[in-house]
C-alpha positions in Angstrom: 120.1 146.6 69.4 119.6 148.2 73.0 118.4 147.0 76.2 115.2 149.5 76.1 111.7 148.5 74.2 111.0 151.8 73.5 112.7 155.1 73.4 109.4 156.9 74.3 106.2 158.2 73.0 106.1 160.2 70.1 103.0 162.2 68.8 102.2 162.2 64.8 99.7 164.6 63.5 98.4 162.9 60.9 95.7 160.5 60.2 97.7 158.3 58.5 100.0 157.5 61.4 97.1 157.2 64.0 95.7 154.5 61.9 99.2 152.4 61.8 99.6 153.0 65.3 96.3 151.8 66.1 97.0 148.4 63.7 100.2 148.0 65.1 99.0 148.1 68.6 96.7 145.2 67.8 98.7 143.6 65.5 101.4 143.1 68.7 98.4 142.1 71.0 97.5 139.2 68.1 101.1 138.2 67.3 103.1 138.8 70.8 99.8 139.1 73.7 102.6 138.6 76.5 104.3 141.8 75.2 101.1 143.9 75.2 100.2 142.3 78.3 103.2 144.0 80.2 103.2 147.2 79.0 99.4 147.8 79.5 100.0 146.8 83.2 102.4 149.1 83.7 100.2 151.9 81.9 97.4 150.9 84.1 99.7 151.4 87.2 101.7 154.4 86.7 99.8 156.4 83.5 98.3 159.6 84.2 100.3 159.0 87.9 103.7 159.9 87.1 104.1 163.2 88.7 101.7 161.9 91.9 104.2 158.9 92.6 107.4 160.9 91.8 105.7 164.2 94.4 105.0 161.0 96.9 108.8 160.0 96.9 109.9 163.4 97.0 107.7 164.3 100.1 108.7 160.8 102.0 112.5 161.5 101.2 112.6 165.3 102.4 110.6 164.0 105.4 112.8 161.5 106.4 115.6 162.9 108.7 115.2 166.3 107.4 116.0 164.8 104.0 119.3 163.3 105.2 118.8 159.7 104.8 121.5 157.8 106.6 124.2 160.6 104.9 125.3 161.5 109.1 125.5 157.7 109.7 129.0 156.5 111.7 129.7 153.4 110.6 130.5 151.8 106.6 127.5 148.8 107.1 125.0 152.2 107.4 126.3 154.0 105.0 127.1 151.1 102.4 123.9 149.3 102.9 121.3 152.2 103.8 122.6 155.1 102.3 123.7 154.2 99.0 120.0 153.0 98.4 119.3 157.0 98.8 121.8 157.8 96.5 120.9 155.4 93.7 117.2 156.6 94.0 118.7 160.0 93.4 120.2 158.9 90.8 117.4 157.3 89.2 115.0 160.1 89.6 117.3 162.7 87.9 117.3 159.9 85.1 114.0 160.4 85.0 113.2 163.6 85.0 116.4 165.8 84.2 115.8 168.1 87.6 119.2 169.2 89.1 117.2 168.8 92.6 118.3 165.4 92.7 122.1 165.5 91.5 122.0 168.9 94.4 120.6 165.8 97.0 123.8 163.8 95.8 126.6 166.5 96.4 124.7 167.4 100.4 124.4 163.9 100.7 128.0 162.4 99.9 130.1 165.6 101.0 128.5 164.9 104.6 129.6 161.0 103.8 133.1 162.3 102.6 134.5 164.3 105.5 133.5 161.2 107.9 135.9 159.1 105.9 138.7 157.9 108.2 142.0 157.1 107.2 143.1 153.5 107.7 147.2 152.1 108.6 148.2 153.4 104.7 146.6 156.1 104.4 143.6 156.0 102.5 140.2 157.0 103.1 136.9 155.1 104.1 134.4 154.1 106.1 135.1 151.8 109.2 132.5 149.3 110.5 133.4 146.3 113.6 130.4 144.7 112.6 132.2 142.6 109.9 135.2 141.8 112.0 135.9 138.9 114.3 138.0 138.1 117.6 140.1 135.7 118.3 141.6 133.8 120.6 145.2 132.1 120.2 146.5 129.6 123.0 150.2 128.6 122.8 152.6 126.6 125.1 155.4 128.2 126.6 158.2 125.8 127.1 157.5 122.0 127.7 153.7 121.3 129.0 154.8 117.8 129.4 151.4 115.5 127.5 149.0 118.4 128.5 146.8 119.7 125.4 144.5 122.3 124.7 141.6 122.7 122.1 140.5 124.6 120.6 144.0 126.4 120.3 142.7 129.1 117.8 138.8 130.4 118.0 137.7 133.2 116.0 134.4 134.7 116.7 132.4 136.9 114.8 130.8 140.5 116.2 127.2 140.2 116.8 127.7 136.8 118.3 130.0 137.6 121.1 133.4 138.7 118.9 132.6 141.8 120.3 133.7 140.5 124.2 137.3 140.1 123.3 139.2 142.7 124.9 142.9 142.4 123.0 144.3 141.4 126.9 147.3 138.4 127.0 146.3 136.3 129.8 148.8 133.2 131.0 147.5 129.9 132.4 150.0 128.3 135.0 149.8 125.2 136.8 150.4 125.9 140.5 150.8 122.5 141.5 150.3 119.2 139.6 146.7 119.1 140.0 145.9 123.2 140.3 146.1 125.7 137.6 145.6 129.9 137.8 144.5 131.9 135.0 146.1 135.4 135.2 145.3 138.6 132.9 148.7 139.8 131.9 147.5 142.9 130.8 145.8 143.9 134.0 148.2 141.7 136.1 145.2 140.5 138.0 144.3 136.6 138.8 141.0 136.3 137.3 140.8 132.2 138.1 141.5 128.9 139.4 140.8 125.7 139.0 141.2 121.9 140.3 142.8 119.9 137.2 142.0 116.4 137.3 142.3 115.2 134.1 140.5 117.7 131.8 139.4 121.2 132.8 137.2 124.4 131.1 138.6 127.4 130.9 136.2 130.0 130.7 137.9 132.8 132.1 138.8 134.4 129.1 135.9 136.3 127.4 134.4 135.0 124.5 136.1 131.9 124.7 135.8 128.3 126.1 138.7 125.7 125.4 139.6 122.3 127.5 142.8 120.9 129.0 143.4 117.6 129.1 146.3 115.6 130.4 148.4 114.7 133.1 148.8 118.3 135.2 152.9 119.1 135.8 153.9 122.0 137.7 155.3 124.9 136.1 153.5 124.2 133.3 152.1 127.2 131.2 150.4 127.9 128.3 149.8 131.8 126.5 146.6 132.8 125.9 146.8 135.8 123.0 143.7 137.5 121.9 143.0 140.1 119.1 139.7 142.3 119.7 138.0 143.3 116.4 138.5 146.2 114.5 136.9 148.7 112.8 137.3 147.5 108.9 137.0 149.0 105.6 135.9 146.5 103.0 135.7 146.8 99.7 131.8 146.0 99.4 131.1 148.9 101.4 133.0 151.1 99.3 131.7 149.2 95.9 128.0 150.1 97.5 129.0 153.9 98.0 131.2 154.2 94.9 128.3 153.1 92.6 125.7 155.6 92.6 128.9 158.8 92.9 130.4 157.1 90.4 126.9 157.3 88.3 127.0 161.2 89.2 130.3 161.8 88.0 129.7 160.2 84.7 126.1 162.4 84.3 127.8 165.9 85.7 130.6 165.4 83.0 129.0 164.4 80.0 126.9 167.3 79.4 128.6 171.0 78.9 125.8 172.3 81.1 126.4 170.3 84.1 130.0 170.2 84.1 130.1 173.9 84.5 127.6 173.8 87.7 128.6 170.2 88.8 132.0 169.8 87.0 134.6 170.7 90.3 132.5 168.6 92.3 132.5 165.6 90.0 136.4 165.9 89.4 136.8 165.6 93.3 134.5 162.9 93.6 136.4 161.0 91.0 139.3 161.7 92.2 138.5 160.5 95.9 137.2 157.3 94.3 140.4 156.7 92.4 142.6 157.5 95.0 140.2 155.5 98.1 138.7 153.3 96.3 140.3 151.8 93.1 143.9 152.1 94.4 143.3 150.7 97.9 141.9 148.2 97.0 144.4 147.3 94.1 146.5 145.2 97.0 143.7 142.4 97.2 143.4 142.3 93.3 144.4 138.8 92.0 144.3 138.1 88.1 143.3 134.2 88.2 144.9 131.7 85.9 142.1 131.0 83.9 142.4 134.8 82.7 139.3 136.2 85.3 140.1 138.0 88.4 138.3 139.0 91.6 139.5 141.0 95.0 140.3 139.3 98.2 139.6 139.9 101.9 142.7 141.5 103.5 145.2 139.4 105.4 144.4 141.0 108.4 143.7 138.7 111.1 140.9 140.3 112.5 138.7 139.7 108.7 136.3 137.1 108.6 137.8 135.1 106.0 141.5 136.3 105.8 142.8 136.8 102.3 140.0 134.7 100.8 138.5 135.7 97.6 135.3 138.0 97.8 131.7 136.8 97.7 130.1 137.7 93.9 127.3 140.5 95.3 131.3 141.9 96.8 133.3 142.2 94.0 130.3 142.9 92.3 129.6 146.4 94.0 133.5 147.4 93.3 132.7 146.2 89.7 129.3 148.4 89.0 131.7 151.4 89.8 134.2 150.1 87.5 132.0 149.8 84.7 130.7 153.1 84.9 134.3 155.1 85.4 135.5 153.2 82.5 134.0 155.4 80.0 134.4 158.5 81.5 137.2 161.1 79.7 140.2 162.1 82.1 140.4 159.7 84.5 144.3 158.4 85.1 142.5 154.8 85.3 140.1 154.3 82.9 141.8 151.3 81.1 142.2 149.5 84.8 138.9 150.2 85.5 137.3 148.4 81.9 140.4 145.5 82.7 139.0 145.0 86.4 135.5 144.8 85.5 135.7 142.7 82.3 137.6 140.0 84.7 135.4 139.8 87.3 132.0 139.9 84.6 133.7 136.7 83.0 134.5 135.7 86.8 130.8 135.7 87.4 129.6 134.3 84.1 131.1 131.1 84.2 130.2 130.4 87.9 126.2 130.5 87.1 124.3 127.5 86.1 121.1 127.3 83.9 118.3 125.7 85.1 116.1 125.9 81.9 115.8 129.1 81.2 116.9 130.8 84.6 120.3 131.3 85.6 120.8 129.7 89.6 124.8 130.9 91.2 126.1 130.9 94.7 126.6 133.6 96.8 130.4 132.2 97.4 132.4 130.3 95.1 135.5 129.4 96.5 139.1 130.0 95.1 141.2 126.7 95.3 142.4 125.3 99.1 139.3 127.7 100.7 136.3 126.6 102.0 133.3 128.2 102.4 129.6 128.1 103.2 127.6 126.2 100.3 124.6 128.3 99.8 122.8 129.4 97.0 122.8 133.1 96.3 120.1 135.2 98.7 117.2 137.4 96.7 119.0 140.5 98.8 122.6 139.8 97.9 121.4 138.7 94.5 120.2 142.5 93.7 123.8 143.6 93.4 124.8 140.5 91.1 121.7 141.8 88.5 122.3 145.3 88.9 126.3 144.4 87.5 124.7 142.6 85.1 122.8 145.3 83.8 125.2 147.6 83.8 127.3 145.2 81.8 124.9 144.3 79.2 123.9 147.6 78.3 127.8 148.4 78.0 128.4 145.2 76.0 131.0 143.9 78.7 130.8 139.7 78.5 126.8 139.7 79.5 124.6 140.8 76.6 120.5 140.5 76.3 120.3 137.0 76.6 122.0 136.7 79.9 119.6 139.1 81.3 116.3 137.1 80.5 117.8 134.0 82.4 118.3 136.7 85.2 114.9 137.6 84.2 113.6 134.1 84.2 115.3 133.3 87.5 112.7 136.1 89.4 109.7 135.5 87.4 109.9 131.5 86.6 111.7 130.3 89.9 111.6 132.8 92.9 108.4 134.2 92.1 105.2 132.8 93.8 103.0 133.2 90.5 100.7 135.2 92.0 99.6 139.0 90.8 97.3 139.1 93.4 99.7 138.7 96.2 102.8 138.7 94.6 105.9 137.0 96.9 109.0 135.4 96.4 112.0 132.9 97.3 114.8 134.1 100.1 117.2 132.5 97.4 117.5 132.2 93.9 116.5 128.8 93.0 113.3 128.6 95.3 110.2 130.4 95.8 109.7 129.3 99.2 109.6 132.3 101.1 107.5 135.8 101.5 109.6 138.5 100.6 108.6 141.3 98.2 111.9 141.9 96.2 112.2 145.0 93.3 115.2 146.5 94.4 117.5 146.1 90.7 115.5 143.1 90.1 112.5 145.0 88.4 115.0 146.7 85.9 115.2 143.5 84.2 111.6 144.7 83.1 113.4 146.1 80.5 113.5 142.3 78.2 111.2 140.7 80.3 107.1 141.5 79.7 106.2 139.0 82.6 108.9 141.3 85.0 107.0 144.1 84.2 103.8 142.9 85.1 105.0 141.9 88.5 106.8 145.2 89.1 103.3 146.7 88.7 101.3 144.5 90.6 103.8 144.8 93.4 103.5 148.6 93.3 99.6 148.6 93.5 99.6 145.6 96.1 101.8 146.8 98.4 99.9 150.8 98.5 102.6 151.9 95.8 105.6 152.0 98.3 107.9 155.3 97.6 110.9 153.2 98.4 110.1 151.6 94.9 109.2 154.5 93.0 111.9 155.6 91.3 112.8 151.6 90.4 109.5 151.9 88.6 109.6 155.1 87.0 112.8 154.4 85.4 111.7 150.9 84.3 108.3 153.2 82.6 111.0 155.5 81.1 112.7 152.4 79.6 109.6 150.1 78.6 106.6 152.6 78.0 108.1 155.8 77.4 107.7 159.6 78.7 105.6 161.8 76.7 106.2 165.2 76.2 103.4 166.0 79.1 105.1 163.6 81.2 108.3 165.3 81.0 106.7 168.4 82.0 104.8 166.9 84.7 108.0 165.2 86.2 110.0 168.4 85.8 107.7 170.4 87.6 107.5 168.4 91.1 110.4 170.0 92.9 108.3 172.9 92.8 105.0 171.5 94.4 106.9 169.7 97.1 109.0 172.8 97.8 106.1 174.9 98.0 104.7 172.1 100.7 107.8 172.2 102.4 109.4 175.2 102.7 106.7 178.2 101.8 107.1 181.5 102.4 106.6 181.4 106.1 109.3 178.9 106.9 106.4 176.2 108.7 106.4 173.2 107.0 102.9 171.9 105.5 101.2 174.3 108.0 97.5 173.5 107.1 98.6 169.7 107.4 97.1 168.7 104.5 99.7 166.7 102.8 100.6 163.7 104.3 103.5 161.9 104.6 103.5 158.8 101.9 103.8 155.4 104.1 102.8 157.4 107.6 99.7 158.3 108.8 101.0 161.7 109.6 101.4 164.7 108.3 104.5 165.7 106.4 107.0 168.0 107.7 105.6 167.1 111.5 106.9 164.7 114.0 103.6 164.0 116.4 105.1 162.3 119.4 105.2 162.1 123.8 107.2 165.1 125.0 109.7 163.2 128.3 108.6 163.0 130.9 104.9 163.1 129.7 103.3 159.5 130.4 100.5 158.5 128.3 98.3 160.2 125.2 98.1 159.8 121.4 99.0 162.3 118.8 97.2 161.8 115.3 96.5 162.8 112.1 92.6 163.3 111.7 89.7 164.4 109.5 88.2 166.7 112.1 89.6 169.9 110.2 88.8 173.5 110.5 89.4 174.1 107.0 90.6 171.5 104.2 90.7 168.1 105.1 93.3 167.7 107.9 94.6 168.4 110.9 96.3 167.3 114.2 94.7 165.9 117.0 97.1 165.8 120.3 95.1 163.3 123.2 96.6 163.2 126.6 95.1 159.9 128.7 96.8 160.9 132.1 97.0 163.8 133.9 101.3 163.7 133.3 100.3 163.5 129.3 102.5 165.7 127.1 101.6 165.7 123.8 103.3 167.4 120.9 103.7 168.5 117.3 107.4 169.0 116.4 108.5 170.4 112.8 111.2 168.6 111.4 113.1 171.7 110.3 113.7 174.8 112.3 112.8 178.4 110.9 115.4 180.9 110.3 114.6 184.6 111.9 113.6 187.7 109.4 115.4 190.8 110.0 112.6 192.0 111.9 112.7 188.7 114.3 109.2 189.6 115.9 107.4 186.3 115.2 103.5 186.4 115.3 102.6 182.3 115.1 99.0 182.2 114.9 96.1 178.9 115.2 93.3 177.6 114.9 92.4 175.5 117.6 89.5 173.4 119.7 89.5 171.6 122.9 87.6 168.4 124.3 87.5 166.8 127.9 90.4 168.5 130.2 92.9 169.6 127.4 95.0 172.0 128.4 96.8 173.5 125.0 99.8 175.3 124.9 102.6 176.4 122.2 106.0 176.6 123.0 109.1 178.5 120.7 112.8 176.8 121.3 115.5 178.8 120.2 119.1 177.6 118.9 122.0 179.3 118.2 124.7 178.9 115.4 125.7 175.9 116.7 122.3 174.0 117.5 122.7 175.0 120.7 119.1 175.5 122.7 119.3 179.1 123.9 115.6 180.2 124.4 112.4 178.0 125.5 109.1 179.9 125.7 105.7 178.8 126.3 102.5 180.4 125.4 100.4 181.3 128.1 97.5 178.6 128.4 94.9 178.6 125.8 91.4 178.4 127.2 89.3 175.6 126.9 86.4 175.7 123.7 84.8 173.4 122.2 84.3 175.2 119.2 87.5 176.4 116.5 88.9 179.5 118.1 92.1 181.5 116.4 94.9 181.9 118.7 97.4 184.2 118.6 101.1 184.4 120.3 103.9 187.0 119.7 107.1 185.5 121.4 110.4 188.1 121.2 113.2 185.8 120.1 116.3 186.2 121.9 119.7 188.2 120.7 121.7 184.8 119.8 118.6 182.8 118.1 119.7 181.8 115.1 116.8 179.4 113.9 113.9 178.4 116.0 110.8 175.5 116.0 107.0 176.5 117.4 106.3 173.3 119.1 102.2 172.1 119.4 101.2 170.7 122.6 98.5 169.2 124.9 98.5 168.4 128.8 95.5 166.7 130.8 93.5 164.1 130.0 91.5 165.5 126.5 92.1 166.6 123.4 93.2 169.7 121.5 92.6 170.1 117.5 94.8 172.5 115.8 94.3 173.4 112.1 95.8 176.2 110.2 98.9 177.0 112.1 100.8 180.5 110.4 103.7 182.5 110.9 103.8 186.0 110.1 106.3 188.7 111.0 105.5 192.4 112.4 
């Protein structure tokens, strides 16, 4: 039996079938009202709104960094814990609607993530982050130091709460007399302290640390102070984050004929990279336990938070989602390592959770024998990575099966969640609902055996203004419980279009009647309203006061230095022709003083021209505007920027670019 209620809608012709359907519908409400309960909420949310939520994602996406998400980020934390969300929405909405947009978004998105991998001390590739690492602080005798003592004689400090201070500099601490001491930075040679020792002294000299000496003070006496500055790690968490949703794309692009011949190179190199700078990197912290599980350990590197301890579950976990998908893909050199790894750590995870009636309650951290660790129950964000591996076990039969996912289920809807539709809310942890979070991510798939999940997931989607964020969570959890009809299919499928014709028309000017908005913002899509520096003062809006339509921009200045502007988020790439005729409509109140300005760039990105429109007089009534810039010789794209000086305001509407 699968993990889905329904494998969608299917229309019958006939009489005869209309009439069962209609019994069985009420039969189910009689005999099982919690079932019908669920799947008529999630009809009421998303029915007849399929292709309206999915165009609202698709507009907030492309709007959001030029559709980049956090793909250009530096650093493994951004990447592993922003972008990846991207990539598994991608992911999900190709799921859902079978449009090669989205599996294109994947392949810009991680080949931009792919040539920022750095290689570490082996060899292999990744993504570095400082944020997770720690300095420390070592202080050692050198010869006799006669009853003197110091503590602490090893502090290790995390980044973010002053880790970051320690420079990787020796310093030596030498008593100049019996009751005088210097501190001296050996790697700068410079004295950076001294001190009066009667007994007990501070040492604070040393950044990042603090330590004591205590004892009877003896000439000659010294002590090495050895510090390590953090460094920027790869961890396996990060990887497991990234590895997850490619790993997803490499089983879709090579499991249908059609897609491997458009996606198939791709995928193989993805795989590959993955194998090679993911699996077998990590393959040196593996450790098969004796009770026949495994799990992966921090490396012994110093400089780790907890050196060659074993993972956190949501860690492991995210290596073990990736796992669990390669395994079943043909061709790979590791497929049986892959199902080995990932059965180990499922059974790992299995035995370390705990019913609580009919909710699972786990850690975040259970300890492998002589380490210690913080005792906490498993956090509601953490926790989203433990139930997606679940998930993606149960549905491949690997050690958790249906069952395991309504205690999941149970734990969200019976434990962390408030109770209430209206408002709904939940626990920061797992065995609470003390708290106000809203939590869907992963969580809401277990909608798929649980009626009362799916009745949350809706009422969080209309509560909270149907997020985009949780859109494609939802859709897929409709696809699974409810069911796509052939309509929908066609409604889904045809959305790229829509928002490509909002986007990108003809013209190259994003959205130019501002119309469409951006979902989340109250601003238009495509358009970044904002303060041009050095401009001091002034609003820029989204309004109702439209020459034609319903929308259009309003640009206030409140000081007389106001520079108000209207900024495209992508630039316009030159015609042949490259005689640009931008044309507006516009109107004017108080002392407004309106002009449009072109900036040029060259191959590069480069800014090579910056033209501004003569001033356009002041009228209170809509006036059409017209401006023919020449762009220069070495423009290679180029933005028309919207502005407003003075104290006033300027409306434009209707903004078009044509070409003579």
């Amino acid at each position: 039996m699968g993990l889905s209620r329904s494998s969608g809608k299917t229309v019958h012709g006939s009489k005869f079938w209309s009439q069962l359907a209609a019994f069985l519908t009420v039969a189910i409400a009689i005999w099982f009202p919690e079932a019908s309960s669920a799947d008529s909420a999630l009809q009421k949310a998303l029915t007849g709104r399929l292709g309206d939520d999915l165009r609202s994602f698709q507009l907030w996406d492309a709007a959001n960094r030029d559709g980049k998400g956090f793909s250009d980020a530096k650093t493994g934390g951004d990447l592993g814990w922003g972008e990846s969300a991207f990539l598994r929405n991608y992911v999900l909405c190709y799921t859902v609607t079978r449009d090669t947009y989205w599996l294109d978004k994947i392949v810009d998105h991680f080949d931009r993530m792919k040539n920022a991998a750095a290689p570490d001390d082996q060899g292999f590739l990744g993504w570095r982050d400082a944020r997770y690492s720690v300095g420390v602080v070592k202080v050692e005798p050198v010869g006799p130091t006669a009853s003197l003592d110091v503590t602490p004689a090893v502090q290790r400090t995390w980044v973010g709460e002053g880790g970051e201070k320690v420079s990787g500099h020796d310093y030596l601490i030498e008593f100049t007399s019996d009751t005088s001491l210097e501190v001296r930075d050996l790697t700068t040679t410079q004295a950076v302290g001294n001190h009066q020792h009667t007994g007990s002294t501070e040492i604070r000299e040393v950044p990042a640390a603090s330590f004591t000496i205590k004892g009877s003070g003896k000439k000659g006496a010294k002590f090495r102070v050895v510090t390590i500055a953090p460094k920027e790690l790869q961890l396996q968490v990060l990887d497991g984050m990234i590895s997850y949703p490619i790993g997803q794309f490499v089983a879709i692009a090579l499991s249908d004929p059609s897609l491997a011949r458009r996606y198939g190179e791709k995928a193989r190199e993805y795989a590959a990279f993955i194998e090679r700078n993911v699996f077998e990197k990590w393959e040196r912290t593996w450790t098969t336990l004796s009770d026949g599980t495994g799990v992966y350990r921090f490396t012994d590197d110093p400089t780790q938070r907890f050196p060659g301890y074993g993972l956190p579950h949501n860690q492991y976990l995210a290596l073990a989602r990736t796992w669990l998908v390669l395994k079943d893909v043909p061709g790979l050199s590791h497929r049986a390592d892959f199902a080995d790894r990932a059965t180990r750590m499922a059974q790992r995870f299995q035995s370390k959770l705990r019913r609580r009636g009919q909710a699972y309650v786990w850690n975040y951290w259970d300890p492998l024998p002589g380490e210690k660790v913080p005792d906490w129950v498993e956090d509601q964000s953490h926790a989203t990575v433990d139930v997606s591996f679940a998930l993606e076990a149960a549905e491949r039969r690997i050690v958790f099966n249906e069952d395991d996912l309504r205690h999941f289920a149970a734990t969200y809807s019976d434990v962390m969640w408030n109770g209430s539709l209206a408002h709904p809310r939940f626990g920061d942890r797992v065995d609470t609902p003390g708290g106000e979070t809203l939590v869907w991510t992963e969580w809401i798939g277990l909608g798929r055996v649980s009626n009362r999940v799916c009745d949350i997931a809706a009422a969080m989607s209309l509560e909270s203004d149907r997020p985009p964020a949780m859109i494609p969570q939802l859709l897929d959890l409709y696809r699974r419980v409810v069911g796509f009809s052939e309509s929908d299919r066609r409604t889904l499928s045809g959305v790229t279009t829509k928002v490509t014709q909002t986007l990108s028309p003809a013209s190259g000017l994003p959205n130019p009647g501002f119309e469409e908005g951006t979902p989340a913002t109250a601003g238009p899509v495509g358009w970044r309203l904002t303060i041009w520096s050095p401009g001091k003062g002034g609003t820029a809006t989204w309004v109702t006061e439209a020459h034609s339509g319903e929308k259009a921009i309003a640009l206030t200045g409140t000081t007389d230095a106001s520079n108000v502007v209207a900024l495209p988020v992508r630039n316009i790439s030159p015609v042949p022709a490259r005689k640009p005729l931008v044309t507006v409509f516009y109107r004017t109140i108080g002392d407004a003083r309106p002009t449009l300005s072109l900036l040029g760039f060259d191959g590069r990105r480069k800014r090579v021209q910056y033209d501004t429109s003569p001033p356009l007089p002041a009228i209170t009534t809509w006036q059409l505007y017209r401006w023919a810039p020449a762009l220069s010789p070495d423009v290679v794209e180029f933005s028309v920027v919207l502005r407003s000086t003075g104290v006033g305001t300027t409306y434009y509407d209707d903004l078009a670019l044509a070409w003579e």
